[in-house]
N, C-alpha and C positions, 0 to 999 in steps of 0.2 A: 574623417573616419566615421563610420557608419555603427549606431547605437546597434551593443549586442544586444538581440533579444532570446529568451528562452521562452516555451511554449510548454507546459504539461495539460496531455490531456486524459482522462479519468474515465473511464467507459465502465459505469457501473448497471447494476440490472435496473434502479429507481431512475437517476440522474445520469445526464454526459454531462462534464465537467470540463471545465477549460479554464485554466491560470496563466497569465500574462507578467511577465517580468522581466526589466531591463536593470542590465548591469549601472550604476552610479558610484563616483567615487564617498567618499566616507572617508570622515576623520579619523583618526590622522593617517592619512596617507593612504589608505587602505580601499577597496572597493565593495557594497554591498547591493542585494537583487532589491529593487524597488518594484513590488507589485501595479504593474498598471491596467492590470484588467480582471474579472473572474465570473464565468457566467456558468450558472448552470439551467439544463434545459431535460423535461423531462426524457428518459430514456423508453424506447421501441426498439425492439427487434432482440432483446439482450435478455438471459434471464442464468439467477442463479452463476453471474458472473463472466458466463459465456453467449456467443453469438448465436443466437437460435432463426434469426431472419434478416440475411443478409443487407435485402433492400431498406428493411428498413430501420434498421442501424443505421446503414449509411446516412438514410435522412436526417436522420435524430442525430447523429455527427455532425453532419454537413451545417444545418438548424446552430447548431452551439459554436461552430466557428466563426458564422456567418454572423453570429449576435457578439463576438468575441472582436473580428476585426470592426464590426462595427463603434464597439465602445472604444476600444484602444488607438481607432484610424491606423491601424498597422497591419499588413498585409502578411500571411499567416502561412510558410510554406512549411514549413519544418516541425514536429515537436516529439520531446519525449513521452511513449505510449505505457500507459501502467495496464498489467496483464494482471488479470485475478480468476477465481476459478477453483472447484475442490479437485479440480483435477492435476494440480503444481503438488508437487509433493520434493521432498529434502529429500538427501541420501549424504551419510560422511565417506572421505574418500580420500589417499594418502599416496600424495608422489614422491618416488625418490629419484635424485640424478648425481651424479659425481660430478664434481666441480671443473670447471676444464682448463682453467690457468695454470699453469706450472708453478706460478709463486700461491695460490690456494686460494687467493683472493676472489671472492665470490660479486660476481658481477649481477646486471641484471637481467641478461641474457640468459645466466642457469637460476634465476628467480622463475623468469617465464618458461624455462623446461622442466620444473620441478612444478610448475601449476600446469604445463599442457599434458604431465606424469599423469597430475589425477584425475584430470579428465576423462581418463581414457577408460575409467568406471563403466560397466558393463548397466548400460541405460535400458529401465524395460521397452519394449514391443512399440513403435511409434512415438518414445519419448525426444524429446531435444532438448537439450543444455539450456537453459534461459540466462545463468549465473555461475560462476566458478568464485567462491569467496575466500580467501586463503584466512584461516585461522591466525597461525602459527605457525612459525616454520621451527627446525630442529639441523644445530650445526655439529658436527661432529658429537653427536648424543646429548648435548646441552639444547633442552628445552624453553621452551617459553618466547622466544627470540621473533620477534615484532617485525622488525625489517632486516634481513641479514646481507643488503645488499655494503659491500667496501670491507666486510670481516672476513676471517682468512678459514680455512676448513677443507674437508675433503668428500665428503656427504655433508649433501643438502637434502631434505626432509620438509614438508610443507603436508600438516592435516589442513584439508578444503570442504566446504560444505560445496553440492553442488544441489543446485534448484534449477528441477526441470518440470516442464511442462507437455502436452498431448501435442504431436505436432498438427495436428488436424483446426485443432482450439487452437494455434498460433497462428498458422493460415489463414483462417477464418478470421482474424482480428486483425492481421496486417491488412488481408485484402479488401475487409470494409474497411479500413484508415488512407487506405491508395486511391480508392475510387474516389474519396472526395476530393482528390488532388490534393493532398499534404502527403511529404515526405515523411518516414521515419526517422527522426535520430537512435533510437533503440527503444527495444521494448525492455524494461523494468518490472520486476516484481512489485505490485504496490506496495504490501506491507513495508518492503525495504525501503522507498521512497516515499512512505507516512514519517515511518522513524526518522527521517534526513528532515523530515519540519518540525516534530518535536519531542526530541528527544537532545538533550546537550549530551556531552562528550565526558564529563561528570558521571551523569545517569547512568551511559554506558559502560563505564567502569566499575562503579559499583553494582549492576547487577539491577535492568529492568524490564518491564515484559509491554511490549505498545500494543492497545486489541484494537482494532478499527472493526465496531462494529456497522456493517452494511446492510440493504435489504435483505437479501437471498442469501449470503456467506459473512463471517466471522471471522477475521484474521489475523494473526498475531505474531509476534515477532521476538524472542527473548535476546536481552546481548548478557555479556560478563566478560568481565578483563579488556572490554573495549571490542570482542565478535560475536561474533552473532553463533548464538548457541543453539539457537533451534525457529523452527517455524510451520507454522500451521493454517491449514485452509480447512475450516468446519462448514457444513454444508445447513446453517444456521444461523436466524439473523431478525432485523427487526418487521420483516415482514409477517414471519412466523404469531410477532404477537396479534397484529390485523388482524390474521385467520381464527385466532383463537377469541378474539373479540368478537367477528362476524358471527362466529358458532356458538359464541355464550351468549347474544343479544339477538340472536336470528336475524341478521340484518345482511345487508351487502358489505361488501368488500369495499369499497365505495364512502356506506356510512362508516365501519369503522374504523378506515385510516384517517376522517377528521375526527371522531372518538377518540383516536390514539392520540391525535396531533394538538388536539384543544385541551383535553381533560384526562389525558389517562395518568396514573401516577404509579408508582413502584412500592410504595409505600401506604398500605392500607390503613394503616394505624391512624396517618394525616387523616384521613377522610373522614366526616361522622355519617352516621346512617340515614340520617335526613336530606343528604345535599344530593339532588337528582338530576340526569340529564333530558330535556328533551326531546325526541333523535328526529323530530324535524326539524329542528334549526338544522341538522346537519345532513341534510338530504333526503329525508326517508320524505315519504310517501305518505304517509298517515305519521298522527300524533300517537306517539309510546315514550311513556316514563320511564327510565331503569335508574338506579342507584351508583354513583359514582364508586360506592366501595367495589359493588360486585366488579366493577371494571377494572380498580386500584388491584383486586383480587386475583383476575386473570393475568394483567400485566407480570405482577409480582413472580407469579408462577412459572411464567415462560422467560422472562429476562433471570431467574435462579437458574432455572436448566442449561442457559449459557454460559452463566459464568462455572456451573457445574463441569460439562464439557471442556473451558477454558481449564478448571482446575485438574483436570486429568492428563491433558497436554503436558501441564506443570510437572505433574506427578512423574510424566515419563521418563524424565530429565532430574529428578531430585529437587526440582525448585518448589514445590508448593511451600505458599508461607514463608517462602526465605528468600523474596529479592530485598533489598536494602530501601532501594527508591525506586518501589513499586510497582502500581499499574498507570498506565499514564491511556484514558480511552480518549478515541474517535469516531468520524465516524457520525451518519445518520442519526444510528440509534442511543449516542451517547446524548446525544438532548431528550432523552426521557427524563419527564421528572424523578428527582430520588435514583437515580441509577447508579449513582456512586456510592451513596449509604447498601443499596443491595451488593455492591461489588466489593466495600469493603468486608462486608459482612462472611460473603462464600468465598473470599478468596484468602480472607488472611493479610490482608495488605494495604498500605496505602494505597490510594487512590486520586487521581486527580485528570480534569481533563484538558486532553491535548490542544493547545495554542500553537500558532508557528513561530519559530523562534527566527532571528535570523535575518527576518524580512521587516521593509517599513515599505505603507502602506496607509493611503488617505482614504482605500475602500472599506465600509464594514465586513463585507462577506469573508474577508480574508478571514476571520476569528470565528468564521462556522467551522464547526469541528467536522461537518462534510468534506470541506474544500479540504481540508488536509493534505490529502494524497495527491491530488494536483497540484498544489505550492510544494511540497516533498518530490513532484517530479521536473517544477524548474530549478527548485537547488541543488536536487542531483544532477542534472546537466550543467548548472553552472561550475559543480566540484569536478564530476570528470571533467568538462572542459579547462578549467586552470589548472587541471593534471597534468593537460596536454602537454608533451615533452619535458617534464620537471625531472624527468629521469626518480628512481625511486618507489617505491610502493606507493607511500604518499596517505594508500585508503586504505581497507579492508576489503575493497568490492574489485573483483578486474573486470574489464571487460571483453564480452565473449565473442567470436567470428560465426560460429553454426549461423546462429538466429542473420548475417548477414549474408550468409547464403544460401539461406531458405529465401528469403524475400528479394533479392536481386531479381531472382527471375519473375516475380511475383511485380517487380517496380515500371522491369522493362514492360510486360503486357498494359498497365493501365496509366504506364505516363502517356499512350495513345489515346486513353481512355478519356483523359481531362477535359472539361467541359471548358 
């Protein structure tokens, strides 16, 4: 029998991402993903989360595969694709079906017509379905009800979050993922497959909120009672601080992301007014002194205003200040120094940052809070797949046919295409 492998790969606007992981069994008795590969490679063509030049995305794809089957010697057709973007937007949404057994007994046949119910949510102008999430279902007026599949009733009831995205932006990201010759298994909201790397089943119960902050977007995901309660795509991110470095040092874009990357800190207090940087070691052209606070200073200012934003999301929902087990970051921009002391501060919360849980692994990179979203999209393919025919809900997440036939015909045109 031929070792399962899973593939996530992470199409962000800085880095492509690629996670490698094969199924092993595990004590006692049990089987877990052992990461065998994770490369990242800078990203072209991508910006603010979406595809802005086709060709060369593709490259920059094709680039991180090519470095991916190389380290793992495993030959790379298939992977789960994470989809980001401020253009994914939530909508809530409630199907009702009468139950069709004579003896009331609710099967899982009117599970899946009371979620293809809410679907049927009137989607703006050019939107597609990315996700159908079932909350909670509702049996003959008793609430709260988890999986109602083998109990008996006559209305069945299911509140569903549905997460859709531009179909123009889904297009454009299957079609660079096809050209490079890899198949799709599904495309994935990332946020949802960050939280599948670390967030435990605990967390989710009690009430947590996952932010992956990225380059160019900021994304977050709240659960309670075990779903997913809300989610957000801010059009703000760790690039923003760059900009605002380059323009408070007059420098390039260039010098200040290794300013960001070497020395910048969150916390200006750490810093005293004497410690200076100077910005030819880090690229510039000529010798200039600046002062490490005044940097500490602009960081601080722009990583507030996220978590500002982030707390308003909160606000919308009634959770600011009130999840139990916190904020849990990732994410690029979660390696700023001090980012967790400012996140605790503007949000009211703990704070801690995102590791993958779940997986073992003899690579370092696995424990970059970057890779997240790629390791969150081989263990979601590993969970749907041991969903496969277990009959039962099983998850929180179903999965959805639209996005398979958008890209069908999109598969047919460039599996001619393969090099």
């Amino acid at each position: 029998m031929t070792e399962e492998i899973f593939t996530g790969l992470d199409v962000g606007t800085y880095s492509i991402r690629v996670a490698v992981g094969k199924l092993m069994p595990s004590s006692p008795g049990g089987e877990q993903i052992h990461m065998i590969g994770a490369v990242e490679v800078p990203s072209i063509g991508v910006s603010k989360g979406t595809i802005t030049n086709l060709e060369d995305a593709v490259s920059s794809i094709s680039r991180a595969l090519e470095q991916a089957e190389r380290i793992t010697g495993v030959a790379l057709n298939k992977a789960w694709v994470g989809i980001n973007g401020s253009h994914i937007i939530s909508q809530e949404s409630r199907g009702v079906v009468g139950v069709g057994r004579s003896d009331g007994e609710i099967r899982e046949e009117d599970v899946e017509r009371a979620i293809e119910a809410a679907r049927t949510v009137a989607t703006p102008t050019n939107y597609e379905i990315i996700h159908v999430i079932p909350r909670s279902f509702t049996v003959d007026g008793q609430r709260g009800v988890k999986d109602p599949v083998g109990m008996n009733g006559i209305r069945l009831e299911v509140d569903a979050l549905i997460i859709q995205g531009l179909g123009s932006q889904i297009k454009n990201l299957t079609k660079a993922v096809y050209r490079t010759g890899l198949d799709i298994e599904d495309l994935v909201f990332s946020i949802l497959a960050t939280a599948e790397a670390v967030v435990s089943e605990r967390q989710k119960e009690l009430g947590v909120c996952v932010l992956n902050i990225g380059a160019a977007t900021t994304s977050l995901v709240v659960y309670e009672e075990g779903d997913v309660l809300h989610t957000a795509v801010l059009p703000i991110g760790s690039d923003h601080v760059t900009s605002d470095i380059a323009i408070g040092l007059k420098t390039s874009l260039e010098v200040a992301e290794q300013v960001k990357l070497n020395y910048a800190t969150c916390q200006p207090d750490e810093v005293t007014k004497k410690e200076e940087i100077n910005l030819a070691e880090m690229g510039s052209v000529e010798d200039e002194i600046v002062g490490k606070k005044f940097v500490a200073d602009i960081t601080e200012a722009r990583v507030q205003e996220i978590f500002e934003h982030v707390d308003l999301e909160l606000k919308k929902i009634d959770r600011s200040g009130m999840l139990p087990a916190g904020v849990i970051l990732t994410g690029g921009g979660a390696k700023l120094r001090g980012i967790r002391e400012v996140a605790k501060s503007s949000l009211r919360l703990p704070v801690t940052i995102g590791l993958p849980m779940g997986v073992t692994s003899v690579i370092d990179k696995i424990n970059d809070p970057a890779m997240s979203t790629a390791i969150g999209l081989v263990l979601w393919g590993h969970h749907i797949r041991s969903l496969g025919g277990k009959g039962g809900l099983g998850n929180i997440f179903s999965k959805v046919g639209d996005l398979n036939k958008i890209t069908s015909v999109l598969k047919k045109l460039f599996r001619s295409l393969k090099p």
